[in-house]
Backbone bond lengths (Angstrom), bond angles and torsions (degrees), N, CA, C in turn:
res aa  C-N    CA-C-N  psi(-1)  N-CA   C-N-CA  omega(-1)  CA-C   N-CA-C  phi
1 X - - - 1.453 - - 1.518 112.09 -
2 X 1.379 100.72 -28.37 2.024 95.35 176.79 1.524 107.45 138.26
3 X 1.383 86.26 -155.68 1.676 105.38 179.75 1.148 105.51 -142.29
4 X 1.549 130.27 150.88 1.336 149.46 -169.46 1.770 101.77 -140.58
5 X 1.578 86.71 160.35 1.238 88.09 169.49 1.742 113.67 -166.49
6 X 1.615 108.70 148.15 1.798 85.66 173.15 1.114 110.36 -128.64
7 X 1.264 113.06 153.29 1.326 153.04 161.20 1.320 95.31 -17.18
8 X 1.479 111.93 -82.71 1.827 132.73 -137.15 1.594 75.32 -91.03
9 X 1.293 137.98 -2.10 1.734 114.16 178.16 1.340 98.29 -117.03
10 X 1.234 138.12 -37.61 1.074 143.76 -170.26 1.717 111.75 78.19
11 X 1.663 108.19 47.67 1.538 89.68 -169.81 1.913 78.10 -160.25
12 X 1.466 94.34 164.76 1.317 134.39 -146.96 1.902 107.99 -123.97
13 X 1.338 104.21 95.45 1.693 94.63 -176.17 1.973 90.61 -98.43
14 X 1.008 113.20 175.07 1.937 132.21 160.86 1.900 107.59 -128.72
15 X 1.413 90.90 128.06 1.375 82.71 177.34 1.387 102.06 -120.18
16 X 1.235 120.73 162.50 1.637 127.75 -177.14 1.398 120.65 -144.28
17 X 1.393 136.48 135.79 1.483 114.36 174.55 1.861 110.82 -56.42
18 X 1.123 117.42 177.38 1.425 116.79 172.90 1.536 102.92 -82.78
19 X 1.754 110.40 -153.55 1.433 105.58 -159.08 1.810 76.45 -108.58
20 X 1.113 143.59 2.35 1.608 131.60 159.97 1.390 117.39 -99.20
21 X 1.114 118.95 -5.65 1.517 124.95 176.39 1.491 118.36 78.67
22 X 1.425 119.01 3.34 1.607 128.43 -157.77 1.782 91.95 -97.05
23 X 1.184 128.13 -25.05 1.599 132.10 -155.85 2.064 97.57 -132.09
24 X 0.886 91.97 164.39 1.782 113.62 170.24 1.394 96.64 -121.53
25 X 1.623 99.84 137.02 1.730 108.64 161.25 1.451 124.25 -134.33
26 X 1.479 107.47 113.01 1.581 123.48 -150.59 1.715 91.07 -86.97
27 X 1.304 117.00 131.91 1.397 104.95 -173.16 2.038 83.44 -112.79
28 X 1.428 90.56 130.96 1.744 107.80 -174.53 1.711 92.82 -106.79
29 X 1.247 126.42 143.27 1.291 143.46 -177.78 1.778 112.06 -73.62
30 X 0.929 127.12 -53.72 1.559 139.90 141.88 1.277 133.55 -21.35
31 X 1.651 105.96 -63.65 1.796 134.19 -145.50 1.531 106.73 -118.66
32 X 1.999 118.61 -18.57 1.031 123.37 175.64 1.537 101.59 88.84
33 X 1.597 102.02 -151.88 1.227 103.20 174.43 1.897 129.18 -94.63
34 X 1.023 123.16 139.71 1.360 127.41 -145.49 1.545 103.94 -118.79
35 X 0.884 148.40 151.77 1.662 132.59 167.81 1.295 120.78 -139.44
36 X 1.418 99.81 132.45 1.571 101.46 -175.08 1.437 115.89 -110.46
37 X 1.549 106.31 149.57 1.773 132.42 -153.06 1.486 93.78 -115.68
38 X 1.365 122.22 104.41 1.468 129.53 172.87 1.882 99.33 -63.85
39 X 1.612 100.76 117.83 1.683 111.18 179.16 1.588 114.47 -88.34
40 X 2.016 91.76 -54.47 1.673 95.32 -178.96 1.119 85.97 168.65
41 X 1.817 108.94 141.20 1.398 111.20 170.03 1.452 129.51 60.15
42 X 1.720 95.65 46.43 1.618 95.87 -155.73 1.346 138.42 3.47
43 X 1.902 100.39 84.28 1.066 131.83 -171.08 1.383 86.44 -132.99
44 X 1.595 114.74 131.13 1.268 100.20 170.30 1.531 117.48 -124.72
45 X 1.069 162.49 -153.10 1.454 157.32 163.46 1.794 102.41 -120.71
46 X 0.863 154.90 158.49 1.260 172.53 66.17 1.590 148.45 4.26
47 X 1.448 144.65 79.34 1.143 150.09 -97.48 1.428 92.25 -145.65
48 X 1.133 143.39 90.44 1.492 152.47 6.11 1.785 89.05 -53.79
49 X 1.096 127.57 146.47 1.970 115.04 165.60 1.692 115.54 -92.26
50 X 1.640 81.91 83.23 1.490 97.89 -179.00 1.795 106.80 -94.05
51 X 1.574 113.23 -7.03 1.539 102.01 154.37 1.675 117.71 -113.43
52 X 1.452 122.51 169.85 1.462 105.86 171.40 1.519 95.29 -109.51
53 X 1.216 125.22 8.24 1.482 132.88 164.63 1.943 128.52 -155.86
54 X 0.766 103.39 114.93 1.764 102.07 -179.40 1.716 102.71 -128.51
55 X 1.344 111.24 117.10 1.639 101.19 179.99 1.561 85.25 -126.12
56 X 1.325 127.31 153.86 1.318 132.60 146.16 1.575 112.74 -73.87
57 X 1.953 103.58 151.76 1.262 111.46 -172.04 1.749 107.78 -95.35
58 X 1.087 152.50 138.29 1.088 123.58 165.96 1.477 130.07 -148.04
59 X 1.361 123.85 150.34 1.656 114.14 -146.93 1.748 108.55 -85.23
60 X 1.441 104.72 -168.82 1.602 101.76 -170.15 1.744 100.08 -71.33
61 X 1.875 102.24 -7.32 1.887 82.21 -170.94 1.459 83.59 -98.02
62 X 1.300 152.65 46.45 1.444 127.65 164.42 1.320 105.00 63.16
63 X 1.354 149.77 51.45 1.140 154.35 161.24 1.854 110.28 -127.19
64 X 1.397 103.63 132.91 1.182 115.89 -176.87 1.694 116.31 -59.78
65 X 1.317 129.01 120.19 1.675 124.98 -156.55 2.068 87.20 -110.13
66 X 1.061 88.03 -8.72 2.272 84.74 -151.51 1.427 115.75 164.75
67 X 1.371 96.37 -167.51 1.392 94.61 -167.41 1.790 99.32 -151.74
68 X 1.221 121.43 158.97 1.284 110.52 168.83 1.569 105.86 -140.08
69 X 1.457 115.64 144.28 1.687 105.66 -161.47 1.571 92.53 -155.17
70 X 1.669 110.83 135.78 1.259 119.92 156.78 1.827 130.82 -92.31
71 X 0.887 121.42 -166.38 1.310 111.84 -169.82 2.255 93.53 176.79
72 X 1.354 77.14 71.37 1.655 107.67 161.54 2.112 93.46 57.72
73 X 0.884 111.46 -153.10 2.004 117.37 -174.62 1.498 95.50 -68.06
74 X 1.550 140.87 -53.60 1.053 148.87 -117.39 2.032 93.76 -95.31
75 X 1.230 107.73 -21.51 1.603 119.90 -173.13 1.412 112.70 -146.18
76 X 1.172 122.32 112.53 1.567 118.98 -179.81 1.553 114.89 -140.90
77 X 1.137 96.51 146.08 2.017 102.09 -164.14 1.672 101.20 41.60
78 X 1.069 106.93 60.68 1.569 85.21 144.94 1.650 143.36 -67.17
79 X 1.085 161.10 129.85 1.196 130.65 -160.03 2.061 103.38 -109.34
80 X 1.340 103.21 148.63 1.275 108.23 -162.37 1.499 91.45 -130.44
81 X 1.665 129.34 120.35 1.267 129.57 -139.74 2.337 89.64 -118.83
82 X 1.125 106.33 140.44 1.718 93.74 -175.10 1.428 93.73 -88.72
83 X 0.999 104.66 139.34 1.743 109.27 -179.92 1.746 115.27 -144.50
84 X 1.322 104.46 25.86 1.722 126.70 165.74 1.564 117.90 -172.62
């Protein structure tokens, strides 16, 4: 799926499907690799739950634009911009 990145964090995740195609695995620089569980409405859940929200953003053609993700009271909507 790419690479993102934000602004207000100054940091750079890669996300990839897994090797069955059923999950995404966001590799975090810190936390390693992380995996995300499609919930609904590209909403996804998080596997260690290192967000309390990650939804993908996406445009009128169905193409992935970003991402927006919280991380408990202390961080909320961050925006994570696709930039590959």
């Amino acid at each position: 799926l790419g690479d993102y990145y934000s602004e207000e964090l100054r940091i750079n995740f890669h996300i990839d499907p897994d090797p069955t195609g059923k999950l995404l695995v966001l590799s975090h620089p810190k936390h390693g690799q992380i995996t995300l569980k499609h919930q609904q409405n590209g909403i996804y859940k998080t596997q260690p739950q290192l967000f309390s929200k990650f939804q993908f953003i996406i445009d009128d053609q169905s193409k992935v634009q970003g991402f927006i993700a919280s991380m408990g009271k202390q961080a909320q909507n961050m925006k994570f911009k696709k930039w590959r």
